[in-house]
C-alpha positions as CSV (number, residue, x, y, z in Angstrom):
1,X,-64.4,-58.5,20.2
2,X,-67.4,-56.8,18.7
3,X,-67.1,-54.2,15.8
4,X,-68.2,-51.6,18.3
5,X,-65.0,-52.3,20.8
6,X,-62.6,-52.5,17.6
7,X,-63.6,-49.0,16.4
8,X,-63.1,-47.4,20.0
9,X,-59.9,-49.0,20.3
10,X,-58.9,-48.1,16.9
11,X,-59.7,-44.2,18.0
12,X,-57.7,-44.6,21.3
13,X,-54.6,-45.8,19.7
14,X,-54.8,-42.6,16.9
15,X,-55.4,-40.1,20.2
16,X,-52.4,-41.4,21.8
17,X,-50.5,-41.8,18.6
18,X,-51.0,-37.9,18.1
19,X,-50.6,-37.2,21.6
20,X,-47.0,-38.8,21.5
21,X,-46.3,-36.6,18.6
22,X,-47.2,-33.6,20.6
23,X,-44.9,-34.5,23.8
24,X,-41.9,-35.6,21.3
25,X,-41.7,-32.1,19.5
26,X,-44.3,-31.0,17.4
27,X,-45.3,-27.4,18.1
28,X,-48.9,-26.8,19.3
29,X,-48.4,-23.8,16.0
30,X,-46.8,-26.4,13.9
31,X,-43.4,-27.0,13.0
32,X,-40.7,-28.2,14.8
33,X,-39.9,-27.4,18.8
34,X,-36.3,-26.8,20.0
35,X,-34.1,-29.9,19.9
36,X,-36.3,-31.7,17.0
37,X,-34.0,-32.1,14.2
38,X,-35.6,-31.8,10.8
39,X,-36.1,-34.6,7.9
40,X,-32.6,-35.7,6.5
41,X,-34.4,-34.8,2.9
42,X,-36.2,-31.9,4.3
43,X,-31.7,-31.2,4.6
44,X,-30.9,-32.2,1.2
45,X,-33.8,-29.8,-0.5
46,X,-32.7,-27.0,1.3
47,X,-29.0,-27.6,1.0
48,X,-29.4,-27.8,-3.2
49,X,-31.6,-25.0,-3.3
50,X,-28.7,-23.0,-1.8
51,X,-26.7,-24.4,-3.8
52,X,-28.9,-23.5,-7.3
53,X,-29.3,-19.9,-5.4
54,X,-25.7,-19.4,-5.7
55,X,-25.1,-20.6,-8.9
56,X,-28.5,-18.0,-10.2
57,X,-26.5,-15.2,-8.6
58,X,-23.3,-16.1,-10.9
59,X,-20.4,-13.7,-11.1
60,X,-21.1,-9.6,-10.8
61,X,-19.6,-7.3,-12.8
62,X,-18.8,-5.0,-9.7
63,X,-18.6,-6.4,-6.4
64,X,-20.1,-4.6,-3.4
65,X,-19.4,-5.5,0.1
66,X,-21.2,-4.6,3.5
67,X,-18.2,-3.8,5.6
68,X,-18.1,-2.8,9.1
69,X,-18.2,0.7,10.1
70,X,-14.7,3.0,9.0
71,X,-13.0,-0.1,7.7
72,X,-11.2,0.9,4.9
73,X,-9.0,-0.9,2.3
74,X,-6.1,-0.6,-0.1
75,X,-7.9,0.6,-3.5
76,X,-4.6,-1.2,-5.8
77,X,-5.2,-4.4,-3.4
78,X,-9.3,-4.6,-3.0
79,X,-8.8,-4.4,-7.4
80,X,-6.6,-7.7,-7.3
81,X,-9.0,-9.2,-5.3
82,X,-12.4,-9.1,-7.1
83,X,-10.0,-9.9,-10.2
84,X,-9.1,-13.1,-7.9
85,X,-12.4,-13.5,-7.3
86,X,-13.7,-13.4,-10.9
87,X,-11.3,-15.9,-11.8
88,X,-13.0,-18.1,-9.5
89,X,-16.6,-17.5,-10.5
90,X,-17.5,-15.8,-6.7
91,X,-20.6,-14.6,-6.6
92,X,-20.7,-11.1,-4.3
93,X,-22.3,-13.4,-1.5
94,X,-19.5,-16.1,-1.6
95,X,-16.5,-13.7,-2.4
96,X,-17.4,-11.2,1.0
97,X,-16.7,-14.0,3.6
98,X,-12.9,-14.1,2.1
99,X,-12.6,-10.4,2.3
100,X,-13.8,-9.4,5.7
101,X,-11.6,-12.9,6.6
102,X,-8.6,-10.8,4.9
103,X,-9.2,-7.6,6.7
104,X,-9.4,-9.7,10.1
105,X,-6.3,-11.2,9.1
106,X,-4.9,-7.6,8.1
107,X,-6.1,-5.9,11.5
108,X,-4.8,-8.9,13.7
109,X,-1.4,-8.3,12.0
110,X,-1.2,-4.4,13.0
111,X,-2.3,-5.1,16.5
112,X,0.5,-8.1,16.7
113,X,2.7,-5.3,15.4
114,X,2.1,-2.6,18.0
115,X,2.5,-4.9,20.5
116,X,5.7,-6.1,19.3
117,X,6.7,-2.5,19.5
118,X,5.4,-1.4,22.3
119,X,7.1,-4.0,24.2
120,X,10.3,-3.4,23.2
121,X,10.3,0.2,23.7
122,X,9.3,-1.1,27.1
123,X,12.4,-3.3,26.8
124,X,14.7,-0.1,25.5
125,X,13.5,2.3,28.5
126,X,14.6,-0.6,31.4
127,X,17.9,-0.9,29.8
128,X,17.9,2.6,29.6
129,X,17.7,3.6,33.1
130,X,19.6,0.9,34.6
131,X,22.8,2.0,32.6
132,X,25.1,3.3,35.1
133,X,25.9,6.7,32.6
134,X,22.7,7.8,31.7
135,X,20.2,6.4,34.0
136,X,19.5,6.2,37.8
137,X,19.6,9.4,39.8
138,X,21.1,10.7,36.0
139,X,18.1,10.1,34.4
140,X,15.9,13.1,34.5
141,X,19.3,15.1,34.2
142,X,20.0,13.2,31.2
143,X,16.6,13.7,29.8
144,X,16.9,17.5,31.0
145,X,20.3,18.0,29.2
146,X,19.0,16.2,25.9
147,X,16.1,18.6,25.4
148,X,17.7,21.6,25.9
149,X,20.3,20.4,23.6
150,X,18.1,19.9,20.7
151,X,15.9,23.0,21.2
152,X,18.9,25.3,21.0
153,X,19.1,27.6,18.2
154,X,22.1,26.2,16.8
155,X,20.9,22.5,16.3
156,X,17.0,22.2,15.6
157,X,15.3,25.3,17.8
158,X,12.5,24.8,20.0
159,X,10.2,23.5,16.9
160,X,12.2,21.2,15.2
161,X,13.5,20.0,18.3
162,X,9.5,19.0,19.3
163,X,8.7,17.5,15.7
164,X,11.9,15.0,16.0
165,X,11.2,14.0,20.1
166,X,7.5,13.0,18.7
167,X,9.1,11.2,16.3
168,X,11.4,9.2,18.7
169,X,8.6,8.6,21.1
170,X,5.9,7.2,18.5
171,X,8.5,5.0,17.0
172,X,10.0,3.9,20.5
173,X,13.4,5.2,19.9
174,X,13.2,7.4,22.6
175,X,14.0,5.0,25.3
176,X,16.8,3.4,22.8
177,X,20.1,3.4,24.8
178,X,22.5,4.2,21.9
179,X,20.7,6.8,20.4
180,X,20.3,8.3,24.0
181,X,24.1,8.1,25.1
182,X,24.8,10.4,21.7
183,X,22.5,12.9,22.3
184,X,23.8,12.9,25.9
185,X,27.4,13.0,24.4
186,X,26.1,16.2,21.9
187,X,24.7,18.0,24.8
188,X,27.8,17.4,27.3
189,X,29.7,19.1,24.2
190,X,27.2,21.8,23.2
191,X,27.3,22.9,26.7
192,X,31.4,23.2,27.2
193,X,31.5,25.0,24.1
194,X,29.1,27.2,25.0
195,X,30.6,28.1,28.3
196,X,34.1,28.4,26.1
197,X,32.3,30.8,23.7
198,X,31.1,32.7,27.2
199,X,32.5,36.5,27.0
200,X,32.9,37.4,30.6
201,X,31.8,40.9,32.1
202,X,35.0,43.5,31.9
203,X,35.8,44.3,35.7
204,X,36.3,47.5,36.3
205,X,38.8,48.8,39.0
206,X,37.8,52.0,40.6
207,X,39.9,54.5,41.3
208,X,41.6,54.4,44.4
């Protein structure tokens, strides 16, 4: 082969060779396509530069955290956390991850909680008005009877009878069948005495 046909076939192999590049990933702007996976030391570099970025930012003397939007914490327990967390050298970039991890953990726990209630105040009010006293057809009676009970006069009046049933029904006792039969009990009995303590109109006789 001459020196001439060497050189041109030197040249196509480098075209193609580049051209291969271009089809298996690299960008026609440079740098690597989507998929391409970058150099296992191009990895390493990065991952110790992190690592040396971290260590630079060392331990603050006041941690501040971006939190989300009207999240708020415990002042006494946020203060035995950053002393946690100064006790083991956190930076404020490493140390935020663990709080907003411990606010997650604190929010899933009230939601779990609600629930928990909710369900059996669900569970209360079912047992409620299948009980053969106080629920059934008796039930709005029953309810009835217990109100005015509590708003007379003589036990709480209209306004201390309101604060305690909003009491009852945020903490679920309201459907609670116990508590219910009492109060039905104290209202049967408020409501004899009352009729007891009932003076009747004189009659007067006219004259024949």
């Amino acid at each position: 082969m001459s020196e001439q046909n060497e050189a041109e076939a030197a040249g196509n192999a480098a075209t193609a060779e580049a051209t291969g590049a271009e089809v298996a990933g690299a960008s026609v702007l440079g740098g690597a396509t989507v998929g391409e996976k970058p150099a296992a030391a191009t990895v390493a570099k990065e991952g110790v530069a992190d690592a040396l970025a971290l260590e630079q930012e060392g331990v603050p003397e006041k941690y501040e955290f971006k939190l989300p939007e009207g999240v708020q914490f415990d002042s006494e327990l946020f203060s035995e956390f950053t002393t946690a967390a100064k006790a083991a050298k956190l930076s404020n970039r490493l140390a935020e991850p663990f709080l907003k991890l411990g606010l997650k953990m604190q929010e899933n726990l009230k939601n779990a909680v609600e629930a928990a209630l909710i369900e059996r105040a669900e569970a209360w009010r079912k047992e409620s008005e299948a009980d053969p006293e106080i629920g059934g057809a008796k039930m709005r009676d029953t309810v009835l009877a217990i109100r005015a009970y509590l708003r007379d006069e003589k036990v709480l009046g209209p306004q201390g009878a309101d604060e305690l049933i909003k009491v009852l029904n945020e903490t679920g006792l309201a459907n609670y069948k116990p508590l219910l039969k009492a109060l039905s009990v104290g209202a049967k009995l408020n409501s004899e005495d009352l009729t007891a303590d009932a003076t009747p109109y004189p009659i007067e006789l006219s004259a024949p």
